[in-house]
NUTI-934135 format. One record per residue (C-alpha): x, y, z. Coordinates in steps of 0.1 Angstrom, whole numbers, plus 5000, padded with zeros to 4 digits. Layout:
# residues N
XYZ ...
This chain:
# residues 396
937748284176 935248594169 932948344155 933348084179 932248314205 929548464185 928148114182 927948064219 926348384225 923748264199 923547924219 923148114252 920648354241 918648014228 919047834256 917848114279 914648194257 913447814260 914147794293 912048104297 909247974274 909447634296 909147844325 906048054311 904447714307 905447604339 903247864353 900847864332 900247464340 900747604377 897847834375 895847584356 895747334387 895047594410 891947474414 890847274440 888346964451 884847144453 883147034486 879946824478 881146874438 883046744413 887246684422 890546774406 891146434382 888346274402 888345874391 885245754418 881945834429 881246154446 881446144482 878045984494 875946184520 872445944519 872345604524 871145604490 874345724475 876445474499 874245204486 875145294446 879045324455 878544974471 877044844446 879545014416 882144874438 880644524443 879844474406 883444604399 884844334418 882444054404 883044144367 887144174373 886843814389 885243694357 887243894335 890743694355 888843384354 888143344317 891243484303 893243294329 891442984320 891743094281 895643184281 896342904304 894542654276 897042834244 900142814268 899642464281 898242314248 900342494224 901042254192 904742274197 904342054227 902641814211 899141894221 896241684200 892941834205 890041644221 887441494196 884541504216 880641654205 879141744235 879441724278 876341744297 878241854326 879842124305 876042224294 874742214331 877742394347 877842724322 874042744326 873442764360 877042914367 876143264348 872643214362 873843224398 876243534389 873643724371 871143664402 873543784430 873844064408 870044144405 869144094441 871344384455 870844594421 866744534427 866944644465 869044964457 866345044429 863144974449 864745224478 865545484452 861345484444 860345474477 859145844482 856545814505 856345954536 858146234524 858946574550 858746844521 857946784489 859547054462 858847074423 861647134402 860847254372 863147284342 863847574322 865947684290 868547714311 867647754347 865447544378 862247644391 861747534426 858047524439 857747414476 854047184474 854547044511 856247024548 857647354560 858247624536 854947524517 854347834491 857547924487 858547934449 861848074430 863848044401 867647904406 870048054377 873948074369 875448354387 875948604358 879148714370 880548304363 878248374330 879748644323 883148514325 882348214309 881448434275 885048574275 886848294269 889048334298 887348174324 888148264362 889848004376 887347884406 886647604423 882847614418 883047754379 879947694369 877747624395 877247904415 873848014413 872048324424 868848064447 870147784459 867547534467 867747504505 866547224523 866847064560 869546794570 867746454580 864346484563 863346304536 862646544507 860846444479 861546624444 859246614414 860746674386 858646844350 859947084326 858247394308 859947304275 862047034263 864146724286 865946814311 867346604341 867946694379 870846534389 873246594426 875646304429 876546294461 872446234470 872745934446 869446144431 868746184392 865646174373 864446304343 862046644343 859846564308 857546874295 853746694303 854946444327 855746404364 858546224378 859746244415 862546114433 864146154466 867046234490 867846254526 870546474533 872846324566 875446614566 874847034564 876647154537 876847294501 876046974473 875947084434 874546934402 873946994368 871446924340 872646594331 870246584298 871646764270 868747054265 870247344244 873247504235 873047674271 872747334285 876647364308 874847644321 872347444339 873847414375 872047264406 872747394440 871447214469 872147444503 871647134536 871247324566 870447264597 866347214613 867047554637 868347754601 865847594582 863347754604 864748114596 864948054560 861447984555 860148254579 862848494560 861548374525 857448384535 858248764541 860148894513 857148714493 855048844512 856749214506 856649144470 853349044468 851849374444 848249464434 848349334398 845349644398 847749924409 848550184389 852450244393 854450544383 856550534357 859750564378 859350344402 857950104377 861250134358 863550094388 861749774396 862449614364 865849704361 866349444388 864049214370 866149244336 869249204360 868348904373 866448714346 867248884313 870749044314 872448694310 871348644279 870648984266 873549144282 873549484307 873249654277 870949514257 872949424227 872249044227 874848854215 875448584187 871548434177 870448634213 868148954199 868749284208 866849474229 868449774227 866449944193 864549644190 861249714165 859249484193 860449684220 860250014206 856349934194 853450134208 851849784208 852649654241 850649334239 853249224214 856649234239 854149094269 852948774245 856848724238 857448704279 854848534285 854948254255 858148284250 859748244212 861347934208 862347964175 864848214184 866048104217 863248294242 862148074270 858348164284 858948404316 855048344325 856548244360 857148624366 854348794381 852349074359 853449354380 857449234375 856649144333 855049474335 858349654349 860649464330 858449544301 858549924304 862849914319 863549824287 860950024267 863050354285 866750204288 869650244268 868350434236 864950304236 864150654248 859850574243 858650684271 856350424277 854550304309 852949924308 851049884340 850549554352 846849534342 848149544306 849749194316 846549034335 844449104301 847148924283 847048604303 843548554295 
């Protein structure tokens, strides 16, 4: 009887452990599908298009949905016709083939049948196509410019003409991202610190290059992708109908950092627009810096700690250990050198071989305090000042 009860103890205890281990992984599954639909991004187990917001878009879904239809009524109408011809024809019915060598009806009607269906494909395809290059007449006309692994957006024409930034992963999302435990957000991985912000109901026109290998601009719900090719100019073009937030990605596989690529497209309204621009002219305009002065060396290093913590800490970390093929800055040969043309020539060209995109986009006062941030952070204790002259010789 001892035993017997023993044994159903035993059985309990089991029985309550898996029911605790299927509850841990109820949770667990719970928490996983916390997230929710991202609005103007990607959806929880999304099967269709994105929501469209230009008629561009709306066309494509029409036309994804048209050709759809017109390939599942083929599909029914030759294995219909096929399965009908085994069942009804089958040999245990007594079915004797035809003996025949040709039918120049037969000929006539699966020649100009396909003909006709490829056609009415092609006429709505080629009128969604020809709108998609139409860019002409354009509002304001923005260059996006590819980067290992971030945007660069130049505004050529239209409203906002001058303004220029550089659109990169939030580093907190990066950050995360590198621990293996990802935050569960809705936006993971395409939250970036510049949106591109544009005005609802223009046409904007987007030329797309890159600075070192293929990348590709893409934001689904504006129906809008094209290719950004180092020595080549592409452009494309959207018209936004709704404000609101609308995300992309690099949709061309560029690097091993290419998921951390997004695209973030701000629509806001003509009034808001307005204050952006006149916002954005004048912090350029209070950044704008005498590549001539002669800065001192604290205030040259407190201005390229935000530098590094906006363009360099991502990869390099806070610290400046690096991580995995990522160098080290912290005790770095380079960094520590009394030769300071040899860490500018690395910024400005960039080292490929290892991973080190060209930050020549930066101007020579911010290389310049980046430059001498890192020469007097962490342990690099050089004391070193590079002025932004330094920088202006080396671009020559």
């Amino acid at each position: 009887m001892t035993m017997m009860n023993a044994r159903v103890q035993s059985a309990s205890r089991g029985w309550a452990q898996r029911a605790a281990v299927a509850a841990t992984a109820a949770l667990a599954a719970g928490s996983a599908l916390a997230v929710n639909d991202l609005k103007g991004g990607p959806g929880v187990n999304q099967l269709n298009l994105h929501e469209p917001v230009t008629n561009i878009a709306r066309d494509q879904m029409w036309l994804h949905n048209f050709m759809l239809i017109v390939c599942l009524v083929i599909f029914v109408a030759v294995f219909g016709v096929m399965f009908y011809s085994i069942f009804k024809h089958r040999k245990s019915k007594g079915a004797v083939s035809a003996n025949f060598h040709e039918s120049v009806a037969v000929e006539i009607a699966w020649t100009i049948v396909p003909f006709l269906i490829v056609i009415g494909m092609a006429l709505p395809a080629t009128k969604v196509v020809v709108a998609m290059k139409d860019t002409t007449n354009a509002d304001v006309t923005i260059k996006a410019t590819g980067y290992q692994w971030k945007w660069g957006y130049d505004y050529l024409k239209g409203e906002g003409e001058g303004i220029g930034f550089l659109a990169t992963l939030d580093t907190d999302q990066r950050e995360s991202s590198n621990s293996g435990h990802p935050e569960q957000v809705d936006n993971y991985l395409l939250k970036v610190d510049n949106p591109l912000v544009v005005p609802v109901d223009k046409k904007i026109r987007i030329i797309t290059t890159a600075n070192d290998v293929i990348h590709a601009w893409m934001v689904p719900a504006f129906g809008v992708k094209q290719d950004a090719i180092p020595g080549f100019v592409r452009d494309t073009w959207f018209k936004a109908e709704k404000v609101g937030d609308y995300y992309g990605q690099c949709a061309e596989l560029c690097g091993k950092e290419h998921a951390y690529m997004p695209i973030h497209v701000k629509v806001v309204s003509a009034e808001d627009y307005s204050k952006w621009v006149d916002g954005k002219k004048k912090e350029i305009a209070a950044k704008a810096d005498d590549p001539n002065k002669v800065w001192e060396q604290a205030a040259l290093i407190a201005r390229g700690e935000k530098v590094y913590a906006a363009n360099c800490a991502v990869c390099h970390k806070p610290d400046g250990k690096g991580a995995g093929p990522i160098k080290a800055l912290d005790g770095s040969p380079v960094v520590l050198s009394d030769n300071h043309l040899d860490q500018i020539q690395v910024l400005l060209n960039g080292r490929m071989d290892k991973g080190m995109p060209s930050w020549k986009q930066l101007s020579d006062t911010e290389i310049a305090a980046v430059v001498s941030y890192t020469k007097n952070s962490w342990s690099n204790k050089t004391g070193q000042t590079v002025q932004p002259a330094e920088v202006v010789a080396a671009r020559k």
